[in-house]
C-alpha positions in Angstrom: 38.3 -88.4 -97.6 38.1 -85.2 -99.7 40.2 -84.3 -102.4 41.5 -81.6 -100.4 44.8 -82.8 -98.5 44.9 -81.5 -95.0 48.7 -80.8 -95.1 50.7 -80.0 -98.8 54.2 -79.3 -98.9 55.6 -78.1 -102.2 59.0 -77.5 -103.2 60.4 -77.2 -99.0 64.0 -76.0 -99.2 65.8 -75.3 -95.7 69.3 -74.6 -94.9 71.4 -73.6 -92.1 74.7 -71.6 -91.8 77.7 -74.0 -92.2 80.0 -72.8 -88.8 83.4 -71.7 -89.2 82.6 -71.2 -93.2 84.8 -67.9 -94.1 81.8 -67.5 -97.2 79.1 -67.6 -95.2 78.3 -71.3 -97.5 75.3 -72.7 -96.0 73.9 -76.5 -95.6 70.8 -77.6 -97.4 68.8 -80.2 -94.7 66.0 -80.5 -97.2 65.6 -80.1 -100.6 62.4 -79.3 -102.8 60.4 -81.7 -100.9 56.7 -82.7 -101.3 54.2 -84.0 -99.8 50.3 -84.7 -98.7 48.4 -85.8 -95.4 45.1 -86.6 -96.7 42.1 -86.4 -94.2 42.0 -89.2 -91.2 45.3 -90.4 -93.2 48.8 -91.4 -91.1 52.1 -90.1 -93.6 55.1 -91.6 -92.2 58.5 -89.8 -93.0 60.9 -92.5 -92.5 65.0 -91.8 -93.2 68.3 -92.1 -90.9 69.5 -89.5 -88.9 70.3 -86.5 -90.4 68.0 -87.0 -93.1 65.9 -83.6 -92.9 62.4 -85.3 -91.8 62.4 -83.7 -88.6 63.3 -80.5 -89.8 60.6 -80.8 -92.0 58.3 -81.4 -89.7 59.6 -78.3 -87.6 58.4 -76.3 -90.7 55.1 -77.8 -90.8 54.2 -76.5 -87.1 55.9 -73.6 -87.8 58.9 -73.8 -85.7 61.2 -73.5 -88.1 61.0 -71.1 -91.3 62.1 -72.4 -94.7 63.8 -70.5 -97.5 61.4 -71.7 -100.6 58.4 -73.8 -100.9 54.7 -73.5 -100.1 52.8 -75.1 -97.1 49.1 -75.3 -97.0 46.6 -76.1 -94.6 43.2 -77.2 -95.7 44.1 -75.7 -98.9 45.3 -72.3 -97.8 48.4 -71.2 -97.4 50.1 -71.3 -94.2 51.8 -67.7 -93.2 55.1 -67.2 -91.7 53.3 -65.8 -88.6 51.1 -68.7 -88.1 47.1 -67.7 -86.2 45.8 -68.8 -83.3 43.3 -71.1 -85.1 46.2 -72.2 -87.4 48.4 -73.1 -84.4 45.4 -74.9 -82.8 44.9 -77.1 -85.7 48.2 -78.5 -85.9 49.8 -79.8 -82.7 52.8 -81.5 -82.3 53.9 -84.6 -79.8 57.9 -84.8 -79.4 60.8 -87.4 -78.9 61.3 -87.0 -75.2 58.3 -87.3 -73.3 59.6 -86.0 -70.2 61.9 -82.9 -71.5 58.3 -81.8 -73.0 56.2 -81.8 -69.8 56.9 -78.9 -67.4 58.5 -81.3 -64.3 57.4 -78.7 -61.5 53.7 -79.0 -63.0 51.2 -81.6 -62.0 49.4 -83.4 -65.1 45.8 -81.5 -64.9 47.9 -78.3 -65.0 49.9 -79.0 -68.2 46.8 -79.9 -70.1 45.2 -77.0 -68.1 47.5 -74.7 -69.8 47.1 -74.7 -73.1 43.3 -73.7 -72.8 44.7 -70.5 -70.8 46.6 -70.1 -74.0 43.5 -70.4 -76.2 40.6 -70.2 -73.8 38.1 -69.9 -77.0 38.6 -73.6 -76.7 38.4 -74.1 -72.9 35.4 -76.9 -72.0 32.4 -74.6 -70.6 32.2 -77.0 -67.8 34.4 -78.3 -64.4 38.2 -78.2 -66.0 39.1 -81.3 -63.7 36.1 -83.0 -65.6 37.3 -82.0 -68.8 41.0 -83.3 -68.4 39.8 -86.7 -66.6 38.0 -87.5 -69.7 41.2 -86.3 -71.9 43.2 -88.5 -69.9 40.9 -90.9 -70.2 41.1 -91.2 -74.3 44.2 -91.7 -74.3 44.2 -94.3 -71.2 45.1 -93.2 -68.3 43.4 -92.7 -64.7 41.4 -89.6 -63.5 44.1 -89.5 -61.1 46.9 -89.3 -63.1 46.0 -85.3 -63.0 47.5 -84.6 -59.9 50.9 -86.4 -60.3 54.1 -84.5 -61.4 56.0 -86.0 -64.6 59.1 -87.6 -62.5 56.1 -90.0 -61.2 55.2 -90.8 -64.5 56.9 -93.6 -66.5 57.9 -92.5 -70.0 54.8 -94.9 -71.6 52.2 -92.3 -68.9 54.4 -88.8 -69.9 53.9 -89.2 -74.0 50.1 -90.3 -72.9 50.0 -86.7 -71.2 51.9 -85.2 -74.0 48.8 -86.9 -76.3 46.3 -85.3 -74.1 48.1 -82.0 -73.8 47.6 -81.8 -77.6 44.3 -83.1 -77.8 42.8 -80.6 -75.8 42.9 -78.1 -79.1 41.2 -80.3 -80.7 43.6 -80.4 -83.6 42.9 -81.2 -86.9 46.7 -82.2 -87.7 49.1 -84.3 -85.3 53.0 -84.1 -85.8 54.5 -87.1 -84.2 58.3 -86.3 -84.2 59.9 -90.0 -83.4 56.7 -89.8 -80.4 57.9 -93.5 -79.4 61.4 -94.2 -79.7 62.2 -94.1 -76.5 59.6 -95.8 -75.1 60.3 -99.4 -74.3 59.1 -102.2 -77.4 56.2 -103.3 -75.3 55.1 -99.5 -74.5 56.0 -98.1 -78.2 53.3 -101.1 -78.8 50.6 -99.3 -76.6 51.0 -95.8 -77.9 50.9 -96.9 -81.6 47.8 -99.0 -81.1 46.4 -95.1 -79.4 47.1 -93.5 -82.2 45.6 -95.7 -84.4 42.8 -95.5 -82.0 42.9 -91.9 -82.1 42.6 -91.5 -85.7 39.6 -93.3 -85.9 37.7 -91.6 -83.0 38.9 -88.4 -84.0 39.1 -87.9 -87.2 43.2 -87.2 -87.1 45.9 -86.9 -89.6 49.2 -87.5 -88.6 52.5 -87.2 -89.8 54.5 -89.4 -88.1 58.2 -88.8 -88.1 60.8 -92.2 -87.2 63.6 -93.7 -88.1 62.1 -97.2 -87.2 60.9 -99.2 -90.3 59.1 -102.1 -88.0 57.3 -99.1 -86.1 56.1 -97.1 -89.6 54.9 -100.5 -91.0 52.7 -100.7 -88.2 50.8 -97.8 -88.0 51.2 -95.8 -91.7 48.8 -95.5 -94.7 51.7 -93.7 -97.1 55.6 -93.7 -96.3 58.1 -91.3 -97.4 61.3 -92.0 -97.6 63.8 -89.2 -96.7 68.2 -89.3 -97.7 70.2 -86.0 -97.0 67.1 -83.4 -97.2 65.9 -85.0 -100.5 62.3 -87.1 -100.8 63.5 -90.2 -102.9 60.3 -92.4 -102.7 57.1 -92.2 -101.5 53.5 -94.7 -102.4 51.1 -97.0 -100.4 53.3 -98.3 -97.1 52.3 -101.9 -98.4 53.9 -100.6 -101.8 57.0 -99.3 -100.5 57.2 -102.0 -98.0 57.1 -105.2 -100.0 58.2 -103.4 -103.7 60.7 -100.8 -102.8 61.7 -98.7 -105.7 64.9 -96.7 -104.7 68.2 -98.6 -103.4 68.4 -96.7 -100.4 64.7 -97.4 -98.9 66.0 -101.2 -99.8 69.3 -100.7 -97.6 67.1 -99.4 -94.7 64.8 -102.2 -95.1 67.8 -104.9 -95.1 69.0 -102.8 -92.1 65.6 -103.4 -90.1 65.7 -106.7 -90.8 68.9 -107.4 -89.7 68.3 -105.8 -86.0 64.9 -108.0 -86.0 67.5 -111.1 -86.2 70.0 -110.0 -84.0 66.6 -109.4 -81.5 65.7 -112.8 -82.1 
């Protein structure tokens, strides 16, 4: 790992018009936050809903443009009007699986598409050769490529979602809440990818959830997130087993208590 963190976020402040506010008085979702993703490191951003993490996140692959702070890539800057190589290098997986995959578009084509976006990094060879072995990193059949999303289950649409954003080759994943609503026994599967993923790849991921039990399983750091504002941060195992701030401790009682009730 290089001293170099792949992602650095200093001093992030985002706010949004408050509706119906006669003086225009706006709502800070986060606050001067910071943070690192080392190289072949998973950050997870953990904090209820609400808590600013996936706005955050929204800023890191440029989707959504912060009033103050400074993002940098690799070491440099990120612009407001993010390049082609910039936008390459950081891809994002979302929530919903199936609301991200075009649902009149076979598989091969949605992975297909992104290198008519960039073709400087379309494979030189077949392009059905090139996506069966995509699909094929992140588990799934050579055959997969000609079915349409609706004949997917959820678990096989985030695994196309995976591929779809492999296909840049990015140096930076973005996993906004990538497997809550995948069943327990799928979220399993995907987690135990990514983990997979990192190591095969070389990835860094910032992995966005609410879910403690999920974070614990697949994070090196964990940042803990409360009304825009970072209010902890250190080694998972640190935060995990000698939580510093009350309110990582009341969401660590609170996953606790639904792994009773589940018991």
């Amino acid at each position: 790992m290089t001293d170099t963190p792949v992602l650095a976020v200093d001093g992030l402040r985002v706010t949004f018009p408050i509706k119906g506010s006669l003086r225009r008085a706006r709502f800070s979702a986060v606050e001067n936050a910071g943070l690192t993703v080392g190289e072949n490191e998973i950050v997870a951003v953990v904090g209820e809903s609400g808590s600013g993490k996936t706005t955050l996140a929204r800023c890191v692959v440029g989707l959504q443009r912060p009033d103050a702070g400074v993002l940098t890539f690799d070491g440099s800057p990120m612009p407001a009007r993010r390049p082609a190589e910039l936008k390459r290098a950081i891809q994002m997986v979302f929530q919903d699986p199936r609301s991200s995959l075009n649902p009149r578009m076979r598989a091969g084509a949605i992975i297909d598409e992104v290198w008519l976006t960039h073709p400087s990094t379309a494979p030189a060879g077949p392009r059905r050769t090139a996506i069966a072995a995509l699909l094929a990193d992140v588990g799934l059949a050579a055959e997969v490529a000609d079915q349409y999303p609706a004949q997917l289950s959820g678990g096989q649409c985030q695994r196309v979602s995976l591929a779809r954003a492999l296909a840049l080759s990015p140096r930076l994943l973005v996993c906004d809440e990538a497997v809550s609503a995948l069943d327990v026994s799928v979220q399993a599967q995907v987690l135990r990818l990514l983990v997979e993923l990192r190591a095969t790849r070389r990835l860094s991921m910032l992995f966005i959830s609410h879910d403690l039990g999920v974070v614990h399983q697949i994070a090196d750091r964990v940042v803990v997130m409360r009304a825009g504002q970072i209010v902890e941060q250190g080694p998972a195992d640190t935060v995990f087993s000698n939580p510093r701030h009350e309110y990582t401790q009341a969401l660590l009682d609170a996953a606790l208590e639904l792994n009773d009730l589940s018991t």
